[in-house]
Every structure is written in C-alpha cells, then in structure tokens.
N, C-alpha and C positions, 0 to 999 in steps of 0.2 A: 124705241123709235116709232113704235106705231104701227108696227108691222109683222103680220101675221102669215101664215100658209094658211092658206082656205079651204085645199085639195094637194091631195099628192094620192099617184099611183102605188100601190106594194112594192112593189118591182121598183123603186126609184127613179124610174124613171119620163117623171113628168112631176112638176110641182104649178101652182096655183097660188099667188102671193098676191097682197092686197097691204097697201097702206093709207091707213083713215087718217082723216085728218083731226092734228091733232093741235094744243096750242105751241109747241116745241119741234112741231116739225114744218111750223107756217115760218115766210120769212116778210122784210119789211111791205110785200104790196101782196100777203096774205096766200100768196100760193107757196105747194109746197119746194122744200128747198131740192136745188138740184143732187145735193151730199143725199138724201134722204133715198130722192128717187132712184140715184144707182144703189144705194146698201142694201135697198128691196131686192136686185138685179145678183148682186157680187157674188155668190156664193155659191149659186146653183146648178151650173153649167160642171164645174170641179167636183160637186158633192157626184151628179150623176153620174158621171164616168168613172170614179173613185169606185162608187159601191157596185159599179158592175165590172169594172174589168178586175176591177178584187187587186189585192194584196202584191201581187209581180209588178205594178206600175207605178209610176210616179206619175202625177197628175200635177202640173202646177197652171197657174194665169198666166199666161206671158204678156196680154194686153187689154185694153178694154177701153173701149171708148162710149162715150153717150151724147146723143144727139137732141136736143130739146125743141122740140117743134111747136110747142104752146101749153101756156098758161097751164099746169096743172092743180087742178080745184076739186077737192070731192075725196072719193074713192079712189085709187088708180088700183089697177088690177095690170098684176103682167102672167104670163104662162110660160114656161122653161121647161123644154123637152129634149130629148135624145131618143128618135127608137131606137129599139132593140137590133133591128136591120143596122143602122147607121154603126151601133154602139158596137156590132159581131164585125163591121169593117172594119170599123179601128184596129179593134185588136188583132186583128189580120195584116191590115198595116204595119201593124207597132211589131208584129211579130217577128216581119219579114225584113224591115226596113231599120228597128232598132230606135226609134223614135219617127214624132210625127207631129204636125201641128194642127189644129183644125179650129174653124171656125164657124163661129155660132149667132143668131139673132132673134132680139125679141120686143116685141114690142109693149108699149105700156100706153093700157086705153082709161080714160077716165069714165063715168056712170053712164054715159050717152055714146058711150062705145068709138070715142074720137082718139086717135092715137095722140097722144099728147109727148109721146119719145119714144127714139128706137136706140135698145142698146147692143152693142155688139161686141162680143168675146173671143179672146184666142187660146185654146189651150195647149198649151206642150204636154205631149205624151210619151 
C-alpha cells in the first residue's frame, strides 16, 4: 500500500506512519485515495492498547471515522499515540467498571506540514 512506520517508541506506545506516493495508491485526479489514507490510520490506536494493557483484555474498533479536509499529494505523515498516564487510566477503568470505550485522534499532515485529515477512533475495552 505504500505505507510504512517511520518511528515507533519501545514501549508501544507512539507509532509514526508515513505513506508515499505511489502509482497504486493515486486515484483518477492523482491524489491519494481516501481507502489508502485511513489503512495508514486503522490499526494503531488497537495495536497500542493491546500490547500495554497485555493479555486480561479485549481490545476491539468499535468505530472510526475520517474526515478529508484537502487534496492529499506527496508524503502524508500521521503520529498515533497513547501515554502511558492515559493507558494506566484505562486499565483502571476497565478494572473497576468491567469494560470502557475511549476515544482517540490524529491527524494526517502532508510535506508542508498542512493537515490534509483528521481521523478518529473508538475503542472498546
């Protein structure tokens, strides 16, 4: 698809994902397609919480939405994070409450640093 991690923290949690353009991920008026630009997006929000709150939790998407704010041409770079603080509330929550849902947001900028979409996720915990 074109699409790479560029960065990611030990800890799991923070990734750095970048999709170049390529001729398979351009669509009829040359930017990339919008399918491309959330599959960079879909996975990371679930992978982080998966490999820190470990093995006792179910981790799934419940939702996800993407919003296209302009022409994306180039590079696009997005950044997907969870601190550590955020990620010890959870399971604080999840512990006491038995499930939880939370929500998450990121944006994707292209080479001149223009937000070109923002996507946003829901996960069930």
């Amino acid at each position: 698809m074109g699409i790479r991690v560029r960065d990611y923290c030990d800890d799991f949690t923070r990734f750095e994902v970048e999709l170049r353009p390529r001729w398979y991920t351009r669509n009829l008026f040359g930017t990339h397609f919008g399918g491309s630009l959330y599959t960079m997006c879909d996975p990371f929000y679930v992978f982080i919480a998966t490999m820190n709150l470990g093995r006792g939790y179910i981790v799934w998407d419940k939702s996800a939405s993407i919003a296209f704010l302009k022409p994306a041409k180039g590079t696009i770079r997005g950044v997907f994070e969870i601190g550590k603080d955020r990620l010890d509330e959870m399971q604080k929550e999840v512990d006491e409450m038995g499930k939880n849902t939370y929500h998450f947001e990121a944006e994707l900028v292209n080479e001149d640093g223009e937000v070109v979409a923002r996507v946003s996720n829901e996960l069930y915990v």
